[in-house]
SERO-4910 file (N, C-alpha, C, O; in steps of 0.05 Angstrom, whole numbers):
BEGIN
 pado doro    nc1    nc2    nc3   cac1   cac2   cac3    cc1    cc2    cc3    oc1    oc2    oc3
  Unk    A     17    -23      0      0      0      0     18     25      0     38     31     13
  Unk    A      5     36    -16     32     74    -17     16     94      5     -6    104      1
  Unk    A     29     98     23     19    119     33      9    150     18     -8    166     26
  Unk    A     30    155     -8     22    182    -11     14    181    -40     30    172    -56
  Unk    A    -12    191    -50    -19    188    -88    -11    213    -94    -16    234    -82
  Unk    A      4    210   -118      2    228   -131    -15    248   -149    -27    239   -168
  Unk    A    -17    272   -143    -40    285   -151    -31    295   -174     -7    303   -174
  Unk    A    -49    297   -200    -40    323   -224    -59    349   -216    -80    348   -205
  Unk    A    -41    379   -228    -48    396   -221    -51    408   -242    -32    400   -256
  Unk    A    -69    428   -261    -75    435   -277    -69    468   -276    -76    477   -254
  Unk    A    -60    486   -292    -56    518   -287    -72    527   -324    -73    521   -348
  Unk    A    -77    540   -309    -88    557   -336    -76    590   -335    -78    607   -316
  Unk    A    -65    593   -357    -50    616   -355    -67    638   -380    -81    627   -398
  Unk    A    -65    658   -380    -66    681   -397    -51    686   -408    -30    679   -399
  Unk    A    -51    698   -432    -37    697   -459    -11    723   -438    -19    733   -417
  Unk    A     18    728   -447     39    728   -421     36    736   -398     40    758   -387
  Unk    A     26    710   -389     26    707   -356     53    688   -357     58    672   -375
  Unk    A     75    693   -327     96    678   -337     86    648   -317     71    647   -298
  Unk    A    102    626   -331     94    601   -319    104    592   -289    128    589   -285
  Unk    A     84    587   -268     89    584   -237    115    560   -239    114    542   -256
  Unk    A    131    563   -225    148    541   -218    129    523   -203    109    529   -188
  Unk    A    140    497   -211    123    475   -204    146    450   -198    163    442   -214
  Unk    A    141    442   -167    153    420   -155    141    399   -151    116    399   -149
  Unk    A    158    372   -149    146    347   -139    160    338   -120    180    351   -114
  Unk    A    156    315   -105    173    303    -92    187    271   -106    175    253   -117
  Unk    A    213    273    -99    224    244   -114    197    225   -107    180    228    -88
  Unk    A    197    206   -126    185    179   -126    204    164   -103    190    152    -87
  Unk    A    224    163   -100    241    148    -75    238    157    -49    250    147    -30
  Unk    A    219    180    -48    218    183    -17    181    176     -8    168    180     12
  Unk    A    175    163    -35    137    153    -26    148    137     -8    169    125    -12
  Unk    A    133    135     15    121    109     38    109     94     32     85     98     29
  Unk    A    119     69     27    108     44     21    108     24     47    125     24     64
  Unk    A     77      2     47     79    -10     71     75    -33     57     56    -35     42
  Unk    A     93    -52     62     80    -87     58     65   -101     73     73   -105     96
  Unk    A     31   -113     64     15   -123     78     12   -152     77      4   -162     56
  Unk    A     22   -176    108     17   -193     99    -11   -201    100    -17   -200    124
  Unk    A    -34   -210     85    -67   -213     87    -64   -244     83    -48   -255     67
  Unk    A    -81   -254     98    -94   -288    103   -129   -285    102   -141   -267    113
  Unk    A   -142   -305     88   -168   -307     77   -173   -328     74   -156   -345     68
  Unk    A   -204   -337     78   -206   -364     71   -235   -359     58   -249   -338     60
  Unk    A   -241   -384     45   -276   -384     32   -295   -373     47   -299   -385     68
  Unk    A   -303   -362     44   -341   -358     66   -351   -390     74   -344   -412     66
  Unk    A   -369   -381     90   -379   -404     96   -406   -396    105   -407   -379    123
  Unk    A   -433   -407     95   -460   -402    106   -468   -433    107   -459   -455    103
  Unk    A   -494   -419    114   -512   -445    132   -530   -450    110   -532   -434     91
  Unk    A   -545   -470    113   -565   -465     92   -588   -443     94   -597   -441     72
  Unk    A   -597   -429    107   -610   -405    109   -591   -378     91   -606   -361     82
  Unk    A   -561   -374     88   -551   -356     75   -536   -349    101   -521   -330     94
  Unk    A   -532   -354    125   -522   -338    142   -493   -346    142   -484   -369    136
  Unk    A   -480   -327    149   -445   -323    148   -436   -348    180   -437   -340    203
  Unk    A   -430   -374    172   -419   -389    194   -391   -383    204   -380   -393    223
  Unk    A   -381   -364    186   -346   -369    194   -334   -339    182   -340   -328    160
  Unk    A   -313   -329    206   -303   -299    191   -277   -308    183   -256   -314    195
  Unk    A   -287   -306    155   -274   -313    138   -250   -301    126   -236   -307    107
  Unk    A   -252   -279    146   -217   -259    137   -210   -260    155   -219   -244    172
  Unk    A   -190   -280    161   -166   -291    180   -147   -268    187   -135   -273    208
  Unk    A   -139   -245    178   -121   -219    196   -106   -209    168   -104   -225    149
  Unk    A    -94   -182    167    -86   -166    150    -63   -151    169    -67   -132    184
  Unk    A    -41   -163    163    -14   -156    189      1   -132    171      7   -138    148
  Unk    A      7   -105    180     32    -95    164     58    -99    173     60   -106    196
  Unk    A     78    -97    159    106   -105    162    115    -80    177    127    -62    165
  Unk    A    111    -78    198    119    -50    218    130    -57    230    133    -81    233
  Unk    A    145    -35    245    156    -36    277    152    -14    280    145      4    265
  Unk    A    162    -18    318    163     10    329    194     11    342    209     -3    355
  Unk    A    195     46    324    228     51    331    227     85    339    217    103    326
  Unk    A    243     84    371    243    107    379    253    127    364    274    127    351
  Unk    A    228    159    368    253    182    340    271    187    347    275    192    371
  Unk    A    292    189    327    311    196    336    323    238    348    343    246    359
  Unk    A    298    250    337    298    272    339    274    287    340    255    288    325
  Unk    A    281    303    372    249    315    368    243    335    341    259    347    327
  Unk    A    217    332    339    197    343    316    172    363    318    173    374    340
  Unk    A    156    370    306    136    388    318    110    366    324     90    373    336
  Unk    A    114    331    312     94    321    323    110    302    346     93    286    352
  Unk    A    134    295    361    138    278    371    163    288    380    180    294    363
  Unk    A    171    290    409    190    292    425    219    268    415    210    249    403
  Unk    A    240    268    417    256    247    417    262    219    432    273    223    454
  Unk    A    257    192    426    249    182    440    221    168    444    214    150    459
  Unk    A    210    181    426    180    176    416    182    149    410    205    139    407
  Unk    A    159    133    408    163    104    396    144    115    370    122    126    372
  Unk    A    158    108    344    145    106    322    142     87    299    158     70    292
  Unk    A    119     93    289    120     57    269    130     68    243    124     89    232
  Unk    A    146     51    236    162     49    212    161     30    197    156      9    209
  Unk    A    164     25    169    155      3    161    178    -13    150    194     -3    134
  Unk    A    180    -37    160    207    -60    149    213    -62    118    198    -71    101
  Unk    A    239    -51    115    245    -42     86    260    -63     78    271    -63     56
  Unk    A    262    -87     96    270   -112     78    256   -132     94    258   -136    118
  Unk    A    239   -147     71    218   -163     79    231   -189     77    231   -195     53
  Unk    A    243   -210     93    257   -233     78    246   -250     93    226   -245    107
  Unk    A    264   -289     93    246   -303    102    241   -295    130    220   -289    140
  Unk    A    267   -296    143    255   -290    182    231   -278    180    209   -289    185
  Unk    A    238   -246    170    213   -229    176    174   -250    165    153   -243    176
  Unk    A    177   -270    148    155   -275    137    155   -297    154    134   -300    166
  Unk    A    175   -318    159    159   -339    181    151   -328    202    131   -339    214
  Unk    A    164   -301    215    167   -297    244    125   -285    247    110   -289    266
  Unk    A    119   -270    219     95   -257    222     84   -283    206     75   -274    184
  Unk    A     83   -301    207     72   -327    198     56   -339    234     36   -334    248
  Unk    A     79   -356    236     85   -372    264     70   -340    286     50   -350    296
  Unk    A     74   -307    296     69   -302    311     45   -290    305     37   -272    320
  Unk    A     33   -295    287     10   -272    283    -19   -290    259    -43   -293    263
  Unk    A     -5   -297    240    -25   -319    224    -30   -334    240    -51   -330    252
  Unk    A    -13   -363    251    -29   -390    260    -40   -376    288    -53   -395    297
  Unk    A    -41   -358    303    -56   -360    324    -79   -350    315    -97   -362    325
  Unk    A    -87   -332    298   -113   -331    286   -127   -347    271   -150   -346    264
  Unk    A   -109   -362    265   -119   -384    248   -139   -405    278   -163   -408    281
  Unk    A   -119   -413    291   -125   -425    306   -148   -416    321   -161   -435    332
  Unk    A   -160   -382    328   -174   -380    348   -201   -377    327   -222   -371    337
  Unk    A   -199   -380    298   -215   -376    276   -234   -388    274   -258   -382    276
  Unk    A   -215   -416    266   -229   -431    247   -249   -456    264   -248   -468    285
  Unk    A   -268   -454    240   -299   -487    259   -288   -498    269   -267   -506    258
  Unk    A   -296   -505    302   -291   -524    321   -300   -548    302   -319   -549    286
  Unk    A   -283   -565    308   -294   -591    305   -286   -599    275   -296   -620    267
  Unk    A   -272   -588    260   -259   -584    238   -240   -608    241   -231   -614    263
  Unk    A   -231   -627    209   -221   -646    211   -203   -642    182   -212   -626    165
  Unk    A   -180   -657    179   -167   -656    158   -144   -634    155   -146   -618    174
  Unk    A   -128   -631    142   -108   -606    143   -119   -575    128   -138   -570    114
  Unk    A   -101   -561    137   -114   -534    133    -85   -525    116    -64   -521    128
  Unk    A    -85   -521     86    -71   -508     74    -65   -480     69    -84   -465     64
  Unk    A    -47   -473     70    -37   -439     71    -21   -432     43      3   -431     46
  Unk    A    -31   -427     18    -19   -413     -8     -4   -391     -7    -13   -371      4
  Unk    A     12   -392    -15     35   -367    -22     39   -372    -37     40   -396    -43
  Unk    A     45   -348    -59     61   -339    -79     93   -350    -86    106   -352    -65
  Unk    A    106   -356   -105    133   -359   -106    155   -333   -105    171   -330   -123
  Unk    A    153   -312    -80    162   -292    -71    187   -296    -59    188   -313    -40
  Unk    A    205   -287    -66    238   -301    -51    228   -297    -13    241   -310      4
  Unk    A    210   -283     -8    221   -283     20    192   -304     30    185   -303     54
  Unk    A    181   -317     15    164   -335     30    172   -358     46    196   -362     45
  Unk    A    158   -377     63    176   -405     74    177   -428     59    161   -438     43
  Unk    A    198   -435     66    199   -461     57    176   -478     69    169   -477     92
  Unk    A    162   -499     46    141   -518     61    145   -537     85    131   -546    103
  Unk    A    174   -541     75    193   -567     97    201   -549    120    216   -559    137
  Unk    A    195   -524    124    216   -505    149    207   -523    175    183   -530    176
  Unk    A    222   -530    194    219   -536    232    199   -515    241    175   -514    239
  Unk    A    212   -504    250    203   -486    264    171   -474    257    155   -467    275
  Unk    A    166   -474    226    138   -467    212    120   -493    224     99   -490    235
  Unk    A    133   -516    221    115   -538    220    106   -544    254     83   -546    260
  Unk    A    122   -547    268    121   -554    302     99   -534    306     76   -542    311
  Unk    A    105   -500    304     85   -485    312     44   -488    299     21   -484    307
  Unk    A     61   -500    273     30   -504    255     13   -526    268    -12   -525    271
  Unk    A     31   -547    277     19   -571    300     13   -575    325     17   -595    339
  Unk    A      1   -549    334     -6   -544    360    -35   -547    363    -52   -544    346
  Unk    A    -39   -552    388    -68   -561    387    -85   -574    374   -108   -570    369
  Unk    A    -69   -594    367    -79   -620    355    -92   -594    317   -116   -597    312
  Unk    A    -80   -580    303    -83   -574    284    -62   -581    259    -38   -582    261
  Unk    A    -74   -586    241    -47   -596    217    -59   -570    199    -83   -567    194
  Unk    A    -38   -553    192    -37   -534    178    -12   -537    173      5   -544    189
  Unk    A     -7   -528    137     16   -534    120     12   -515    101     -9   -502     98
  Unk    A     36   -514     87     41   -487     72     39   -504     39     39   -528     33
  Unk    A     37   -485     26     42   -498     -7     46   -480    -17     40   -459     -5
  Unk    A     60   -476    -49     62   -456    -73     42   -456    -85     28   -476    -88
  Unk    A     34   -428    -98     31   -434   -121     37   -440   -146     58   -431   -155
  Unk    A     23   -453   -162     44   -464   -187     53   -433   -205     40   -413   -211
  Unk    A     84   -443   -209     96   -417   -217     85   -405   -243     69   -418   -257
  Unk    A     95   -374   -252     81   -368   -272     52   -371   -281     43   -373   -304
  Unk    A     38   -372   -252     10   -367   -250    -11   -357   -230    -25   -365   -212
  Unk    A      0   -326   -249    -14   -303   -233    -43   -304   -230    -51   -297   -208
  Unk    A    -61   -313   -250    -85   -316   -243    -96   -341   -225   -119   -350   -226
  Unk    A    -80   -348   -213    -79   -369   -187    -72   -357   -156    -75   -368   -134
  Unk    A    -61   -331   -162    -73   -316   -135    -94   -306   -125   -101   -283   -133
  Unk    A   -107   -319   -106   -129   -306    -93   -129   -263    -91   -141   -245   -102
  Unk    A   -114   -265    -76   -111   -239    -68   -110   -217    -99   -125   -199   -104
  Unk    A    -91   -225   -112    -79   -213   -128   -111   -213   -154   -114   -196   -172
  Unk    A   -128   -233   -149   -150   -229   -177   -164   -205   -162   -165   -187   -178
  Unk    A   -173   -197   -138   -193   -179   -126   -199   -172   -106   -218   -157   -101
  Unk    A   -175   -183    -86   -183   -176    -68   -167   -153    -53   -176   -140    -35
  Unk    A   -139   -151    -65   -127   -121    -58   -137   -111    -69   -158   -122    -63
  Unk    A   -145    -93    -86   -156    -83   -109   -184    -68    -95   -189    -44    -99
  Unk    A   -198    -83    -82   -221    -85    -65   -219    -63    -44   -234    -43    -42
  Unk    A   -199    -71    -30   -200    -58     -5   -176    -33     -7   -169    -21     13
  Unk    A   -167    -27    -32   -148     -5    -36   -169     12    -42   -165     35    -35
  Unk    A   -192      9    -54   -208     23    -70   -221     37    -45   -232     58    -49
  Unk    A   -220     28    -24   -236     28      3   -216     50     10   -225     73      9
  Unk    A   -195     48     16   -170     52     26   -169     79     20   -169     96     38
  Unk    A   -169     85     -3   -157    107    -26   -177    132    -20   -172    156    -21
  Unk    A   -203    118    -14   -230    149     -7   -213    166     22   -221    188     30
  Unk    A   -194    154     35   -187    164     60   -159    184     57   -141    177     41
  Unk    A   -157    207     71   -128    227     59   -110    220     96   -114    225    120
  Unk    A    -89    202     75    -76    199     99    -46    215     95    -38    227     76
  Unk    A    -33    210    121     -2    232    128     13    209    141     38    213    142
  Unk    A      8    189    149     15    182    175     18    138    165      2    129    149
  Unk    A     42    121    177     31     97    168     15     93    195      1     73    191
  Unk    A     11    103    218    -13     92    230    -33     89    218    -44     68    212
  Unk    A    -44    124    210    -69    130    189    -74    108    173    -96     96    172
  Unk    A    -46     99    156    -53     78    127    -59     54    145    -79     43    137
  Unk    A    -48     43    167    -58     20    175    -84     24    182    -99      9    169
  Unk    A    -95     41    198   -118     47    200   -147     42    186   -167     31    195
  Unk    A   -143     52    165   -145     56    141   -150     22    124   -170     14    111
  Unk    A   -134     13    128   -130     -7    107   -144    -26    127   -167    -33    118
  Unk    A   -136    -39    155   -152    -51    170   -190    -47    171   -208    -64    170
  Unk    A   -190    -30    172   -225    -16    168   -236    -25    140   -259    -32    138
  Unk    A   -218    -24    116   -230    -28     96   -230    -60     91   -245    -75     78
  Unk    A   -217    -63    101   -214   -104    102   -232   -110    119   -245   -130    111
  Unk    A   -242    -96    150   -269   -105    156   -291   -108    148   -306   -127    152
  Unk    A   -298    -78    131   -318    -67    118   -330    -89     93   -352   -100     91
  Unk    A   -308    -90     77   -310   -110     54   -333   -139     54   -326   -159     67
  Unk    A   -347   -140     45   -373   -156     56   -364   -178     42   -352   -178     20
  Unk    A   -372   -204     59   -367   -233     51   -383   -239     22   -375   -256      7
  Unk    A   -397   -230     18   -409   -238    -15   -379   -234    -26   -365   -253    -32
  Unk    A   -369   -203    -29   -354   -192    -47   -321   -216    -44   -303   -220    -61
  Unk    A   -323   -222    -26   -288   -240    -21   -305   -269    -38   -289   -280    -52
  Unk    A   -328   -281    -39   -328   -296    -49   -329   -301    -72   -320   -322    -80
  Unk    A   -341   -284    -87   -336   -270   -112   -313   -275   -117   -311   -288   -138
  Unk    A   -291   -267   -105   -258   -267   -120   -260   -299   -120   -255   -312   -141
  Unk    A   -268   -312    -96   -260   -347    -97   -278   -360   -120   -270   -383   -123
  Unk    A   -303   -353   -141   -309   -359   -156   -293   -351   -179   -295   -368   -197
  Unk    A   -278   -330   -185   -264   -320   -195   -240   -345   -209   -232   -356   -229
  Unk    A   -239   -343   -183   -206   -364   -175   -215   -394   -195   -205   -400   -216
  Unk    A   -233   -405   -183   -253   -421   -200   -253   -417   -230   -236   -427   -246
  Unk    A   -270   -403   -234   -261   -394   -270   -232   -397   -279   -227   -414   -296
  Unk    A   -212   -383   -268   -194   -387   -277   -178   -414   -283   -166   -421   -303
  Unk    A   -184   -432   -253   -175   -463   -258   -195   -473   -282   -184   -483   -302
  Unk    A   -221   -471   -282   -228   -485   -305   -222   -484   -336   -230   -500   -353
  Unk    A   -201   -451   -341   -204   -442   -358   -174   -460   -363   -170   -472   -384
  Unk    A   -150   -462   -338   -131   -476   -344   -132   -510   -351   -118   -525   -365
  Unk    A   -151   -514   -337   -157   -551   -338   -164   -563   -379   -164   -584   -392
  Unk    A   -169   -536   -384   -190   -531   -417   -158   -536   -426   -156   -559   -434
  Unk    A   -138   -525   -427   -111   -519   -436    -92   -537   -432    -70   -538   -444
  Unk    A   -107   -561   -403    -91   -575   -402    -65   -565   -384    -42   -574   -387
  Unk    A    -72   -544   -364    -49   -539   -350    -32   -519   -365    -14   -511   -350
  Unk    A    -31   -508   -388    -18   -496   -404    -21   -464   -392    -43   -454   -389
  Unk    A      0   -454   -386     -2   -422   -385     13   -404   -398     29   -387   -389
  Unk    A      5   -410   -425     14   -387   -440     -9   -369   -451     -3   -349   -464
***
């Protein structure tokens, strides 16, 4: 998510009026935040009613690091959130193992049987499926949760990536933020808001697309 959009500005001038100097800011100093998001199918009853919340948590890659200099919003010393500018594996098992499987776990239908798969992308900083440390923590409380790829070179095999960022940026984007609290803010609210019809929608989506590959024979060109 970018914290700051770029706006165009339009001047209309009179025949010699001289032209306003006009500044931007580098593209290298936008605030960017990486969001890890976990989701699973909807689930209703036969009446239509929502059995299961079905958006498992939307983590940003933050910390908090004291300023190093007072400011006109924050004394020195301040604790402030900053966002992790290198996302690799630690950082993705560690917000895996401390923040996904416990929601997973306090989530999902009691009484649920069979393993519970977790899709990722082929992203250099994702886990390995075989990792220790991923798997011991995934097997707690009598739960079997395991990781898998997706098959490479197939983008329309991401959930997230067919509709569902897209979704909640659009949410996101009506809000004028300054701040990455604001954007977490912000972005958390719109991932609530987002109604279970609309996330299942993308999983029918997802659907279309496998049937469209099974037609091809697996082929993705």
């Amino acid at each position: 998510m970018v914290l700051h959009v770029k706006t165009i500005k339009r001047y209309y001038l009179v025949p010699g009026e001289d032209e306003p100097l006009r500044t931007c800011k580098s593209k290298k100093f936008i605030t960017n935040v990486m969001f890890l998001t976990a989701v699973a199918r909807p689930r209703f009853d036969s009446s239509g009613n929502e059995v299961f919340p079905e958006k498992i948590g939307i983590y940003p890659f933050t910390t908090l690091e004291p300023a190093k200099c007072s400011s006109n919003n924050c004394v020195a010393g301040t604790l402030e959130t900053k966002p992790i500018l290198s996302v690799n594996k630690e950082v993705t098992k560690s917000w895996l193992i401390e923040k996904v499987l416990p929601d997973i776990i306090s989530k999902w239908p009691r009484g649920h049987t069979g393993p519970i798969f977790i899709q990722q992308d082929n992203a250099e900083p994702h886990v390995d499926v075989n990792d220790i440390e991923f798997l011991e923590a995934a097997s707690r409380d009598g739960f079997d949760i395991r990781l898998y790829f997706q098959p490479p070179n197939s983008l329309d095999l991401n959930l997230l990536d067919l509709g569902f960022f897209r979704a909640i940026q659009s949410l996101q984007e009506q809000e004028t933020l300054h701040t990455i609290d604001e954007l977490f803010d912000a972005v958390q609210t719109s991932f609530k808001i987002m109604q279970s019809q609309q996330l299942n929608n993308v999983f029918l989506t997802l659907q279309t697309c496998m049937k469209e590959i099974m037609k091809v024979q697996g082929d993705n060109i």
